[in-house]
C-alpha positions, 0 to 999 in steps of 0.5 A: 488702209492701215500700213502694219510695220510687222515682224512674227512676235507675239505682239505683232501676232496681236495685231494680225489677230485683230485685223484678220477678225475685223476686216480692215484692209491692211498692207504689211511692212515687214521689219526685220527685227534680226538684222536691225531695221527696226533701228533706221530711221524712218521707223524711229519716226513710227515707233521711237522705242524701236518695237513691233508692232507700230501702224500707220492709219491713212484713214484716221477717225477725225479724217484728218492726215495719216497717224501713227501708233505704237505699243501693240496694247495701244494699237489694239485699243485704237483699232477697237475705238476706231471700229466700235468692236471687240470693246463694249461701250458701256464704261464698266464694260470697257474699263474691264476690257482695258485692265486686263490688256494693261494687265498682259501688256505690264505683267502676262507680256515682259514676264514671259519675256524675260523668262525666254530671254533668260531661259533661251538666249542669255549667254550665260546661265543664270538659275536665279533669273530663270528661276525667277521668271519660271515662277513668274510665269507660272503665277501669271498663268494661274493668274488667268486660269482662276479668271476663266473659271467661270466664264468664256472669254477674259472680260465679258464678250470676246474682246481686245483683252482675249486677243492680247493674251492669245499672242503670248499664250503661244509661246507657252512651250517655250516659257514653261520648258520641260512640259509636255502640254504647259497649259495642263496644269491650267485647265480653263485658260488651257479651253480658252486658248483652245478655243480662241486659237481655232478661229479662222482668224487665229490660222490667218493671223499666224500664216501672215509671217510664214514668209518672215522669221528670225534666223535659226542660228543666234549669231552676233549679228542677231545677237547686237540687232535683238538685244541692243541693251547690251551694246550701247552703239545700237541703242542710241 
């Protein structure tokens, strides 16, 4: 049994991919990153960066006690070794499945994310930052549109890398504003999204958080539990 500490981010989203594709039983641990439970401290012990998504496997590989793992590009990486899918085997295979998760977990993942920081949420407009992550969006998208040009899947067969990616291409409205279909400038990594998203397991791994989600209202309370960064008490 593997304990996901879980709320509805496109990371956690990653996640809940993966383990509705593969099977493996799992039971959710909702952390309300909204209110700041992500900062107690029997989640610290999990996941001492205070993010979701973290896991706990009780079954681990080497059979021994219980382990932990943090980092959502990590997890996917040890849930595939684990299982022995959605990973070749083969060196070249899996080394071309890895750059391209490091690629969405350094670039595609913080992109997009200060782009609806900036763009959203930041309290005061800046045209400069949200300039600046627009484009850089932008760039990263096109970045994946020329690498899905002549192929279906982002390395080789279906894999970790596709399930990365997929978590943060829903948010796609919301980095690229103003678009009524942000992917249609993109048009393979608008079929490949189509694509991945109508698997069974895409609709499963998004009905896991119908029954979380963040407050509709941005209030101080969010605000603080969110962007702890921003109020140095909450960081420590």
């Amino acid at each position: 049994m593997i304990n996901l500490y879980y709320w509805p981010t496109p990371n956690g989203h990653k996640i809940t991919m993966f383990l509705e594709e593969s099977g493996l039983p799992y039971r959710l641990v909702p952390v309300n990153i909204g209110t700041g439970e992500q900062f107690k401290p029997d989640f610290l012990a999990i996941s001492p960066n205070n993010r979701m998504p973290a896991i706990v496997d009780h079954s681990p590989m080497d059979g021994a006690a219980p382990i932990s793992v943090f980092e959502s590009g990590a997890i996917l990486l040890y849930l595939a070794q684990k299982i022995e899918q959605f990973i070749p085997a083969s060196v070249r295979g899996s080394t071309e499945v890895v750059e391209w998760l490091f690629w969405q977990v350094a670039g595609l993942g913080p992109m997009a994310g200060q782009n609806h920081h900036f763009s959203r949420y930041a309290p005061e407009k800046i045209p400069y930052a949200i300039e600046r992550y627009v484009k850089e969006t932008n760039r990263l998208y096109g970045v994946l549109n020329r690498r899905l040009a002549d192929r279906e899947f982002v390395a080789g067969d279906y894999s970790i890398a596709d399930m990365s990616a997929w978590g943060w291409l829903q948010r796609a409205s919301r980095v690229l504003p103003g678009e009524a279909d942000p992917l249609s400038p993109f048009p393979n990594l608008k079929r490949w999204f189509e694509t991945i998203d109508a698997r069974p397991a895409a609709a499963r791994a998004r009905a896991v958080g119908k029954d979380h989600a963040f407050k509709k209202e941005m209030d101080e309370e969010t605000r603080r539990a969110l962007f702890p960064s921003n109020y140095p008490a909450m960081a420590k």
